[in-house]
VMD Tcl script that builds the backbone (N, CA, C; Angstrom):
set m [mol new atoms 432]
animate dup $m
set s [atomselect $m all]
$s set {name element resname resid chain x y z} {
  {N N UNK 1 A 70.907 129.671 53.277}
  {CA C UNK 1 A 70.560 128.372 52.746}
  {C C UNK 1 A 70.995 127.284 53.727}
  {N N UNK 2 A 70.334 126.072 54.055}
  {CA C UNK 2 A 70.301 125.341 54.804}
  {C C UNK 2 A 70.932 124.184 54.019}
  {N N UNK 3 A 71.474 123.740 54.665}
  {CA C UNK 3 A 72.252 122.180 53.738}
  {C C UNK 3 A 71.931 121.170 54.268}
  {N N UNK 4 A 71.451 119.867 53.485}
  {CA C UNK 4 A 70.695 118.927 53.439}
  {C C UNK 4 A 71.788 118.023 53.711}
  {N N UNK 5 A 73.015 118.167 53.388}
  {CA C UNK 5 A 73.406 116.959 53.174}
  {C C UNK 5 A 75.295 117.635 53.764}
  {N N UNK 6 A 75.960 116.738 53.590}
  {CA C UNK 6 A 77.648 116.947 53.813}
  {C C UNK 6 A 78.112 117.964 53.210}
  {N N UNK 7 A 79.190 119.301 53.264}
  {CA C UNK 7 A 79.664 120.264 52.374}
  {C C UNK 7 A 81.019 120.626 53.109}
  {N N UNK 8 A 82.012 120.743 52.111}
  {CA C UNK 8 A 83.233 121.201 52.957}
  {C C UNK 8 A 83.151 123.130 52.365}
  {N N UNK 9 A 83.474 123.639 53.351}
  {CA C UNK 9 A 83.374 124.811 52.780}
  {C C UNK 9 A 83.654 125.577 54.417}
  {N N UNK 10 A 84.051 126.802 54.066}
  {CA C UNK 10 A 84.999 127.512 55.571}
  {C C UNK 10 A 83.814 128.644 55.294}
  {N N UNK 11 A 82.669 128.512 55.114}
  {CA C UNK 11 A 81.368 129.224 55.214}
  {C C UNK 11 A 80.217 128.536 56.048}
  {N N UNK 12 A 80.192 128.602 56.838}
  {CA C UNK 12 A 79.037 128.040 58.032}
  {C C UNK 12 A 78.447 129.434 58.453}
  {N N UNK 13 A 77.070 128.832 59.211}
  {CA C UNK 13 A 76.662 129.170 60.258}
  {C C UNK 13 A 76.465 128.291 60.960}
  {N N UNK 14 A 77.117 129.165 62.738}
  {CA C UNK 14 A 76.876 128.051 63.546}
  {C C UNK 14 A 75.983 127.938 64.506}
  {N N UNK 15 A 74.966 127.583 65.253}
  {CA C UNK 15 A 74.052 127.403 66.032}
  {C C UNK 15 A 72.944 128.655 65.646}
  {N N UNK 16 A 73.880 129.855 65.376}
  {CA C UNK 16 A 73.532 131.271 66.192}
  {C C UNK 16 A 73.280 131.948 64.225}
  {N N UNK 17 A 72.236 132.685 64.118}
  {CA C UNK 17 A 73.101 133.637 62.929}
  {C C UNK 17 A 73.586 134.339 62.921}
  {N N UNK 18 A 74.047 134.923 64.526}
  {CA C UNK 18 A 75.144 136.061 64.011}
  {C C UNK 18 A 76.471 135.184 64.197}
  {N N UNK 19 A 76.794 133.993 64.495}
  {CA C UNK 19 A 77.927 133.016 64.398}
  {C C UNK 19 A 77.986 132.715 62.782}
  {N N UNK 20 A 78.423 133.431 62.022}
  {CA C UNK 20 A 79.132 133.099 60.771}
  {C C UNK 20 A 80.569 133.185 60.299}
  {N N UNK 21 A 81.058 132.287 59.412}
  {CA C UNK 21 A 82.013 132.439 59.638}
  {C C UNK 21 A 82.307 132.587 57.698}
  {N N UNK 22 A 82.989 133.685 57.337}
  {CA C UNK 22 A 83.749 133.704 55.792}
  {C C UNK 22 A 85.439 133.624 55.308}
  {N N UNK 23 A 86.198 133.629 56.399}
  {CA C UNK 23 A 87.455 133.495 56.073}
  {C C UNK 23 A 88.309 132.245 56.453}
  {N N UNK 24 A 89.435 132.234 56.228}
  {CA C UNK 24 A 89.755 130.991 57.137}
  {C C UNK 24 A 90.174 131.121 58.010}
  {N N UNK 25 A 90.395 132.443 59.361}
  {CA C UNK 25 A 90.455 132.460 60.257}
  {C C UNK 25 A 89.581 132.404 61.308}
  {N N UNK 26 A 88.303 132.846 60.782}
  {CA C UNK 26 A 87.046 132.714 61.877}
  {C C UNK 26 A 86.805 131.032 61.697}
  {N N UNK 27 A 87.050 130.469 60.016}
  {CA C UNK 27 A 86.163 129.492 60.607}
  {C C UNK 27 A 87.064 128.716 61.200}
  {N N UNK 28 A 88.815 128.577 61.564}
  {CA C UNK 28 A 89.529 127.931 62.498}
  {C C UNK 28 A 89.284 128.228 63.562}
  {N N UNK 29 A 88.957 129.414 64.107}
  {CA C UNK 29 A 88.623 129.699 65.289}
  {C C UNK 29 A 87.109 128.596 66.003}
  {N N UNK 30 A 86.410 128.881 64.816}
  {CA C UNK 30 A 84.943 128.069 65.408}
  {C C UNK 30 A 85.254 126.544 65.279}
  {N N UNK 31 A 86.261 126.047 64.264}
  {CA C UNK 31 A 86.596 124.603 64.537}
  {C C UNK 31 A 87.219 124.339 65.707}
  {N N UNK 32 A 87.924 125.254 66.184}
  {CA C UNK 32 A 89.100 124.622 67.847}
  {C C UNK 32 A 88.034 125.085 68.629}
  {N N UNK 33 A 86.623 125.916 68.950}
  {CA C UNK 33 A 85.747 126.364 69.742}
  {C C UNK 33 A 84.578 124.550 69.482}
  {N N UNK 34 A 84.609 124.209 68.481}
  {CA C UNK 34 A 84.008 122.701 68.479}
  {C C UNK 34 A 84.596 121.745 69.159}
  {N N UNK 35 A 85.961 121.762 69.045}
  {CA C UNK 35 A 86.933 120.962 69.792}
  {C C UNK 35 A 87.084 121.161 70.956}
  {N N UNK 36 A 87.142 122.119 71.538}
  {CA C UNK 36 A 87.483 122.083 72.821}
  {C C UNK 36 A 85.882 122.167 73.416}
  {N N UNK 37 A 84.899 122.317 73.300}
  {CA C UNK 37 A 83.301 122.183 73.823}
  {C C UNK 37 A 83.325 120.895 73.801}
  {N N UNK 38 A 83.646 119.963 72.901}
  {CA C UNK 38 A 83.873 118.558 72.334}
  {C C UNK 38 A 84.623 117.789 73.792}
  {N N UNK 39 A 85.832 118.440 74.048}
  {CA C UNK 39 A 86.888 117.940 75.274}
  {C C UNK 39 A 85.827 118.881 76.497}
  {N N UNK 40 A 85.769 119.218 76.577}
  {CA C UNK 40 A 84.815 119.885 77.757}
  {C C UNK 40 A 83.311 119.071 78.089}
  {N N UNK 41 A 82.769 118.697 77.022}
  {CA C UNK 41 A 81.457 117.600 77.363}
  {C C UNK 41 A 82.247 116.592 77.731}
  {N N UNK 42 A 83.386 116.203 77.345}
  {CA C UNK 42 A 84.057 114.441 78.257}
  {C C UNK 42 A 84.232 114.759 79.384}
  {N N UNK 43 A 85.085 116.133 79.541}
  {CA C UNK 43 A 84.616 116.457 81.165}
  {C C UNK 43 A 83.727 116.631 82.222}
  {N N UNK 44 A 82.604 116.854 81.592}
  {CA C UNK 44 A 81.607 117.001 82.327}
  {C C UNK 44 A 80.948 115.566 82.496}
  {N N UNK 45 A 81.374 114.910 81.769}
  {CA C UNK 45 A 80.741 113.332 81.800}
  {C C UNK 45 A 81.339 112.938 82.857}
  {N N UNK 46 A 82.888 112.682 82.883}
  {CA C UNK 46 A 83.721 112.203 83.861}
  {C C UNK 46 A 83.571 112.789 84.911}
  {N N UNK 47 A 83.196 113.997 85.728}
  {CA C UNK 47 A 82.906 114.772 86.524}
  {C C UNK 47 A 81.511 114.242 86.817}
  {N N UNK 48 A 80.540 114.263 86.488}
  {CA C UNK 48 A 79.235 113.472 87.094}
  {C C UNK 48 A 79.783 111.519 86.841}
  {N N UNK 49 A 80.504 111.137 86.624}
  {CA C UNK 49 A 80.391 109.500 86.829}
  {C C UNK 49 A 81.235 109.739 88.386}
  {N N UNK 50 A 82.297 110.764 88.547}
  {CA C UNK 50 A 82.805 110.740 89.862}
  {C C UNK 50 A 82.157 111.497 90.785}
  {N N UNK 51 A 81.091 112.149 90.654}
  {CA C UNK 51 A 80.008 112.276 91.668}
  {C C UNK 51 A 79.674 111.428 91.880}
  {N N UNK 52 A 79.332 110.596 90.794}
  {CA C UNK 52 A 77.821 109.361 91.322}
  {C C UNK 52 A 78.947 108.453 92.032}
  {N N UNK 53 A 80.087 108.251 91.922}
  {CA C UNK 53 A 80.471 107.404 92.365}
  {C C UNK 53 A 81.245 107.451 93.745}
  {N N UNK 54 A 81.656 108.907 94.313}
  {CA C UNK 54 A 81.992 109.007 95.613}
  {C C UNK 54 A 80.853 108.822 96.439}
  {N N UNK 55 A 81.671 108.459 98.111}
  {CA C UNK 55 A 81.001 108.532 98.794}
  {C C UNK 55 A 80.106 107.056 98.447}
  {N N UNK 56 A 80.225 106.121 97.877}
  {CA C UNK 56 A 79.356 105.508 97.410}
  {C C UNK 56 A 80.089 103.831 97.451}
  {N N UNK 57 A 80.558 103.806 98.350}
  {CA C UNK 57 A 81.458 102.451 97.981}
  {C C UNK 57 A 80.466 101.144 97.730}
  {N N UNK 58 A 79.267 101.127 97.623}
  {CA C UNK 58 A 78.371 99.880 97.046}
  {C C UNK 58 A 78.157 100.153 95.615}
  {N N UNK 59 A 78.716 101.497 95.044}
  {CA C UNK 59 A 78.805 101.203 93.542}
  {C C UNK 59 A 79.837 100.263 92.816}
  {N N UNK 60 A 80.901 100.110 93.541}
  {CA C UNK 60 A 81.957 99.263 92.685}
  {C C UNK 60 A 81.374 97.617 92.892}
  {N N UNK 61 A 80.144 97.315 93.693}
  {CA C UNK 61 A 79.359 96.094 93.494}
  {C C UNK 61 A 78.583 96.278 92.957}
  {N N UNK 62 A 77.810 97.314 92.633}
  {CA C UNK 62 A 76.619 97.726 91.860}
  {C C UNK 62 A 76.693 97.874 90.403}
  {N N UNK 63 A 78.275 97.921 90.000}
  {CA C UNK 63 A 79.119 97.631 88.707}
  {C C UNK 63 A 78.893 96.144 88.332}
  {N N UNK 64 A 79.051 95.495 89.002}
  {CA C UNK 64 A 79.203 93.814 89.297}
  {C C UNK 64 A 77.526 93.286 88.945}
  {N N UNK 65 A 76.543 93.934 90.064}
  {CA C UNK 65 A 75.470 93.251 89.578}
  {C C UNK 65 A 74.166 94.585 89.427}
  {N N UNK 66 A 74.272 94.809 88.342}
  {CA C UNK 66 A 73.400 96.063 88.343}
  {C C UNK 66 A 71.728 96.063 88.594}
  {N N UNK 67 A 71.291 94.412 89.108}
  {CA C UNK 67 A 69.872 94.200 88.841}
  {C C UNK 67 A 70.248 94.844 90.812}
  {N N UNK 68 A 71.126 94.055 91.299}
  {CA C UNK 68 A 70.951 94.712 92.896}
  {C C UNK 68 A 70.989 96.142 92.924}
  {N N UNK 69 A 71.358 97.120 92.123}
  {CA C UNK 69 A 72.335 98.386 92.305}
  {C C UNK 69 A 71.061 99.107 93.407}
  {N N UNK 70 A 69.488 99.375 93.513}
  {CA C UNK 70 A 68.537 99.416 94.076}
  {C C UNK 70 A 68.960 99.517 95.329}
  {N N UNK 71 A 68.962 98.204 95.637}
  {CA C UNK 71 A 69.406 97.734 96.952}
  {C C UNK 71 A 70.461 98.164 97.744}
  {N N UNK 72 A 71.609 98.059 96.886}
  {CA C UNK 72 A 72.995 98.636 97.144}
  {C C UNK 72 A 73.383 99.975 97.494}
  {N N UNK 73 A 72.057 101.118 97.658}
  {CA C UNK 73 A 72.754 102.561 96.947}
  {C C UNK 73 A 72.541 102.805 98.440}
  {N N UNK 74 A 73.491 103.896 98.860}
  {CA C UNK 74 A 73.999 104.265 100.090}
  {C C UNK 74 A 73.098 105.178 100.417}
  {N N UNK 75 A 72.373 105.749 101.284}
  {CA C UNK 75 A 71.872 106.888 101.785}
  {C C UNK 75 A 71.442 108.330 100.915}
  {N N UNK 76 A 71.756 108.879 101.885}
  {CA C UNK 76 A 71.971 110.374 101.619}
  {C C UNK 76 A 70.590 110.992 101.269}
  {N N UNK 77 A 70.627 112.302 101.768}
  {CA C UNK 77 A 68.811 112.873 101.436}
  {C C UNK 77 A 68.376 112.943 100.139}
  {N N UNK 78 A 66.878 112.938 100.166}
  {CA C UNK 78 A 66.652 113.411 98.479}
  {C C UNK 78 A 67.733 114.647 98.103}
  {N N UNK 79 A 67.397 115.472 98.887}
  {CA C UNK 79 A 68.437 116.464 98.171}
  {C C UNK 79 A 69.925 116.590 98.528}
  {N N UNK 80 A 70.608 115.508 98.858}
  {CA C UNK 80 A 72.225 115.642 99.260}
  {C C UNK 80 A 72.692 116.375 98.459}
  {N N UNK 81 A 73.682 117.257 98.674}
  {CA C UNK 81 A 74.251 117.481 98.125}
  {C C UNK 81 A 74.723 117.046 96.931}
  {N N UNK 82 A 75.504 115.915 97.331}
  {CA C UNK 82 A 75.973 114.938 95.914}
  {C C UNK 82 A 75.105 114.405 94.957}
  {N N UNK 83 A 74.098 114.867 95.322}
  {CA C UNK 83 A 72.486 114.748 94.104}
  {C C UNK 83 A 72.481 115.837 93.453}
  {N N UNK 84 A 72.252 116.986 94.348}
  {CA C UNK 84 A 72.429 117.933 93.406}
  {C C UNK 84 A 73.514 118.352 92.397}
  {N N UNK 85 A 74.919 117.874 93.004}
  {CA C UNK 85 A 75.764 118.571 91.762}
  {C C UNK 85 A 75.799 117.409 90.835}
  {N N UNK 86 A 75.365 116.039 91.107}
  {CA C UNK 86 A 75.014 115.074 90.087}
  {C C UNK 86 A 74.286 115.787 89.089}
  {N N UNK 87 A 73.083 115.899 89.874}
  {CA C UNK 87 A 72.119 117.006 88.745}
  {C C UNK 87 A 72.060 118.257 87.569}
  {N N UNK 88 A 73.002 118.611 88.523}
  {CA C UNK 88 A 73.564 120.121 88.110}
  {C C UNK 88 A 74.402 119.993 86.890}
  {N N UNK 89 A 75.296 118.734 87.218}
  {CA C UNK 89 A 76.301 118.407 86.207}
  {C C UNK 89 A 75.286 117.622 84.846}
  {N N UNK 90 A 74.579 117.157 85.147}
  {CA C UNK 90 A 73.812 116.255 84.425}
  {C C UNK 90 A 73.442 116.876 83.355}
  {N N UNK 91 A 72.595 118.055 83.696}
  {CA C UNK 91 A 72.048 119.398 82.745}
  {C C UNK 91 A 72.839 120.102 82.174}
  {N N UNK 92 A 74.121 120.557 82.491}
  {CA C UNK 92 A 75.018 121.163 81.502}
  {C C UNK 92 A 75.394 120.054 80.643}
  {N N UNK 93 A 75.761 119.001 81.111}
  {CA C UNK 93 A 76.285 117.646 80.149}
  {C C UNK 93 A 75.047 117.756 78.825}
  {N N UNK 94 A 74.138 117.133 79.014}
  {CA C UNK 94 A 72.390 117.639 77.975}
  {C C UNK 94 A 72.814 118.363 77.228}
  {N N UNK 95 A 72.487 119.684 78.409}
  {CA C UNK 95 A 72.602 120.991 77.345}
  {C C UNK 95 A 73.841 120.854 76.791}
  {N N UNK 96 A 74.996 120.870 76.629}
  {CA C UNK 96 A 76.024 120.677 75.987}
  {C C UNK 96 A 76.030 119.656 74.484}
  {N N UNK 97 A 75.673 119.056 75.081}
  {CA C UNK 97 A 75.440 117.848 74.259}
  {C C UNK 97 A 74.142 117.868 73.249}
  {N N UNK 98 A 73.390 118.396 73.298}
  {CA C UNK 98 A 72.775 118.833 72.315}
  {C C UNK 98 A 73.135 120.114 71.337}
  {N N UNK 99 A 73.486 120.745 72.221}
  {CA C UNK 99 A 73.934 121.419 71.406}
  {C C UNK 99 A 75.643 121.324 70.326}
  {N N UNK 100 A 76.129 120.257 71.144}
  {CA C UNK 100 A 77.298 120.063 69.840}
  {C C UNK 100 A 76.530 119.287 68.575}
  {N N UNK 101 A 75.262 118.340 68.730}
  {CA C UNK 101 A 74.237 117.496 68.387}
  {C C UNK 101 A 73.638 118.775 67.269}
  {N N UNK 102 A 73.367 119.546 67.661}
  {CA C UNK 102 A 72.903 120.935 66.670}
  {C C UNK 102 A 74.138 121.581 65.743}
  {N N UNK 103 A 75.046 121.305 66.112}
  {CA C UNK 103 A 76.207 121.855 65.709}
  {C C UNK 103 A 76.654 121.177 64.294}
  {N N UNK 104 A 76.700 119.606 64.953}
  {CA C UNK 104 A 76.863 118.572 63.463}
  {C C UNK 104 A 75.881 118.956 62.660}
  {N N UNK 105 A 74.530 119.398 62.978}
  {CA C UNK 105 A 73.563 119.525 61.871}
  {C C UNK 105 A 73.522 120.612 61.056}
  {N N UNK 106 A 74.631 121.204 61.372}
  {CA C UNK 106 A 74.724 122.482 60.405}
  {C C UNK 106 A 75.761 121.714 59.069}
  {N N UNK 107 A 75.787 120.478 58.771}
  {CA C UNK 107 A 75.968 119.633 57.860}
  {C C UNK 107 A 77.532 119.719 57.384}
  {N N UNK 108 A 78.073 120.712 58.221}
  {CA C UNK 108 A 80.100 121.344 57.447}
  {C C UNK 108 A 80.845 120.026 57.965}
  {N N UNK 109 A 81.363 119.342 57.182}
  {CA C UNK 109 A 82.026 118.473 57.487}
  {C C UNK 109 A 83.381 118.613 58.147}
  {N N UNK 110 A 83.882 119.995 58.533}
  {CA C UNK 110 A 84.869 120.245 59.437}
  {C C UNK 110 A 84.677 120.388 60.640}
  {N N UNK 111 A 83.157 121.171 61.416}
  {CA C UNK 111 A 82.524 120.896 62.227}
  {C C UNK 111 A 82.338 119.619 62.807}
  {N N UNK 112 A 81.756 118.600 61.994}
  {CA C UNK 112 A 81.741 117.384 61.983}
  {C C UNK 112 A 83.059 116.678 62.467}
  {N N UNK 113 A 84.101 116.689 61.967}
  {CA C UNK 113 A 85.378 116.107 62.439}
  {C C UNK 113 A 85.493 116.648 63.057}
  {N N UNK 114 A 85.525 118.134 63.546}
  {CA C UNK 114 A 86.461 118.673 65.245}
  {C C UNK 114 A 85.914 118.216 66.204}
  {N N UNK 115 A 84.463 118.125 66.037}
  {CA C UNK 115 A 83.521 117.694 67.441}
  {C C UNK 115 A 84.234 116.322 67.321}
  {N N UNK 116 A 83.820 115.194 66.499}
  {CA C UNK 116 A 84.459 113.698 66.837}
  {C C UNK 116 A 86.000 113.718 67.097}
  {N N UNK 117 A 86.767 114.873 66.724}
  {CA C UNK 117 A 87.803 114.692 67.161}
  {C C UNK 117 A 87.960 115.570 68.947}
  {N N UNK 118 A 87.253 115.637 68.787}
  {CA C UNK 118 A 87.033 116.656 70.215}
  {C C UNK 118 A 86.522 115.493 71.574}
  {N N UNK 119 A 85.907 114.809 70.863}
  {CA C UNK 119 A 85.080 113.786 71.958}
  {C C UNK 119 A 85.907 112.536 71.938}
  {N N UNK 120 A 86.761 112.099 71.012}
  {CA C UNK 120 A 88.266 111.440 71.107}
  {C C UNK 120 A 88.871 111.895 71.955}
  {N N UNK 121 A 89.591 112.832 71.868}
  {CA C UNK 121 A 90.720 113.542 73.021}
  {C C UNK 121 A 89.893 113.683 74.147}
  {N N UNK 122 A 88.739 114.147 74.222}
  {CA C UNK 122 A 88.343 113.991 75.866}
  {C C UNK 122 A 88.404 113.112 76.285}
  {N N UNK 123 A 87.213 111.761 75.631}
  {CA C UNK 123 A 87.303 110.485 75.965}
  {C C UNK 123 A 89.074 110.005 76.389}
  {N N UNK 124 A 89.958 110.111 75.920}
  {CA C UNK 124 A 91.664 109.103 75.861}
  {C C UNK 124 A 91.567 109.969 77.474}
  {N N UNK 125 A 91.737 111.671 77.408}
  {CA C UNK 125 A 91.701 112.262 78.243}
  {C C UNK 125 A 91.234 112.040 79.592}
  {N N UNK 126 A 89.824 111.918 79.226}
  {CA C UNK 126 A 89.253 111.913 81.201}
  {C C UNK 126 A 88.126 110.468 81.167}
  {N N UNK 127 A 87.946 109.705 80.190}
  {CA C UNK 127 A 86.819 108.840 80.409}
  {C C UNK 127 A 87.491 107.568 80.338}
  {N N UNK 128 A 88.445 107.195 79.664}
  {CA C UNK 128 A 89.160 106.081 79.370}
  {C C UNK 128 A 89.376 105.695 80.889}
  {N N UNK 129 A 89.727 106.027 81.788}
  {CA C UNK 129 A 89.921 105.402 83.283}
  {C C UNK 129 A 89.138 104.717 83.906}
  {N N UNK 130 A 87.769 105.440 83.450}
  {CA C UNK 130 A 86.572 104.805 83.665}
  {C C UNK 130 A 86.071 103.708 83.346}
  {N N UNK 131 A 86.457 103.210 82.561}
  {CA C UNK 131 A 86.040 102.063 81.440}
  {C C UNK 131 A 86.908 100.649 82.485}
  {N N UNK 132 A 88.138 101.466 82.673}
  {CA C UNK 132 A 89.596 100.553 82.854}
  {C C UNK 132 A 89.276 100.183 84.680}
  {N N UNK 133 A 88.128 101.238 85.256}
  {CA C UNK 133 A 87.727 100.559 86.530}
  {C C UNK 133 A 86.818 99.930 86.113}
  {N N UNK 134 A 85.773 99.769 85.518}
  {CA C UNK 134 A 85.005 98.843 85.515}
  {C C UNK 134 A 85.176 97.339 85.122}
  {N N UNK 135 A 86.314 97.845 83.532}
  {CA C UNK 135 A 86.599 96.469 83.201}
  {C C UNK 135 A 87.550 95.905 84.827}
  {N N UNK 136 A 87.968 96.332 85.558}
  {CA C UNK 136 A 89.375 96.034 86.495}
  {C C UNK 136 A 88.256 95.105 87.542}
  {N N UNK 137 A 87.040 95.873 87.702}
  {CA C UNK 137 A 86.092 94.815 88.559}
  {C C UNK 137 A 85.661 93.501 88.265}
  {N N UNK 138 A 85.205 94.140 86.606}
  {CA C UNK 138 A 84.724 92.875 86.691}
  {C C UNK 138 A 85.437 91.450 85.619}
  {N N UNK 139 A 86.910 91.974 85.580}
  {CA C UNK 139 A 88.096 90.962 85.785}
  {C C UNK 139 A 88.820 90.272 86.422}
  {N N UNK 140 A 88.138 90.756 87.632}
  {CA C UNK 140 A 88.414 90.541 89.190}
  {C C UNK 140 A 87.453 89.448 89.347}
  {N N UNK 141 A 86.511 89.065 88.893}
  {CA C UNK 141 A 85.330 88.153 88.853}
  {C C UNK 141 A 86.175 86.732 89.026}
  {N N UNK 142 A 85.999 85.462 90.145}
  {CA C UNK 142 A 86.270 84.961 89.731}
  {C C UNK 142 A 84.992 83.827 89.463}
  {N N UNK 143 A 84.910 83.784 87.943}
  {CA C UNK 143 A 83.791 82.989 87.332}
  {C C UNK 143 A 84.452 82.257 86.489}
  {N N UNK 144 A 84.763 80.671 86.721}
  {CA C UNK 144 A 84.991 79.928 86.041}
  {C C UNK 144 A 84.351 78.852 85.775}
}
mol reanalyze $m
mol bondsrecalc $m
mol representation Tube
mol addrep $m
């Protein structure tokens, strides 16, 4: 049976049907397996923003004025390297990400909280720095 709507209950299926879970040890197991996929997509986020951003020192102006960023972007072949593992990273990030996206829709509201608590701790974890360079640029602005 498919659930329409919110249910707390330590009976899921998850993505998969042979991923079921009836006790409360499998389904803790598949809640810390939400959580940590959860902290693992922030990684992979933070891991492609520091691709795109090495090697690249006209991005920390391209932060500043993003209508130039065009103009601003440094070299490198269609296929540099640093394109591709941009890329590479890009597609597991997706695929990941849809699929935790499939995961909430299996409607278990414990599922539901491990992933948001999962994408919390990554985010404090590996993305929050990110934020704290950009805001750091463009606080640096002097526009008065």
């Amino acid at each position: 049976m498919m659930h329409m709507t919110f249910y707390w209950s330590r009976q899921v299926t998850l993505l998969f049907s042979s991923w079921r879970t009836d006790s409360w040890p499998s389904y803790a197991l598949t809640l810390l397996a939400c959580v940590l996929a959860s902290v693992f997509y922030q990684y992979l986020e933070h891991a492609r923003y520091t691709v795109r951003r090495s090697g690249n020192p006209a991005a920390v102006k391209a932060a500043e004025e993003p209508l130039l960023s065009q103009a601003n972007r440094s070299g490198g072949g269609k296929w540099s390297g640093r394109k591709i593992a941009g890329g590479v990273l890009f597609g597991l990030s997706s695929g990941l990400g849809y699929l935790l996206m499939l995961a909430i829709m299996s409607f278990n509201g414990g599922v539901f909280v491990a992933i948001v608590l999962g994408l919390v701790v990554g985010y404090l974890g590996f993305r929050s720095e990110d934020d704290d360079e950009i805001a750091g640029v463009n606080s640096t602005c002097a526009c008065a």
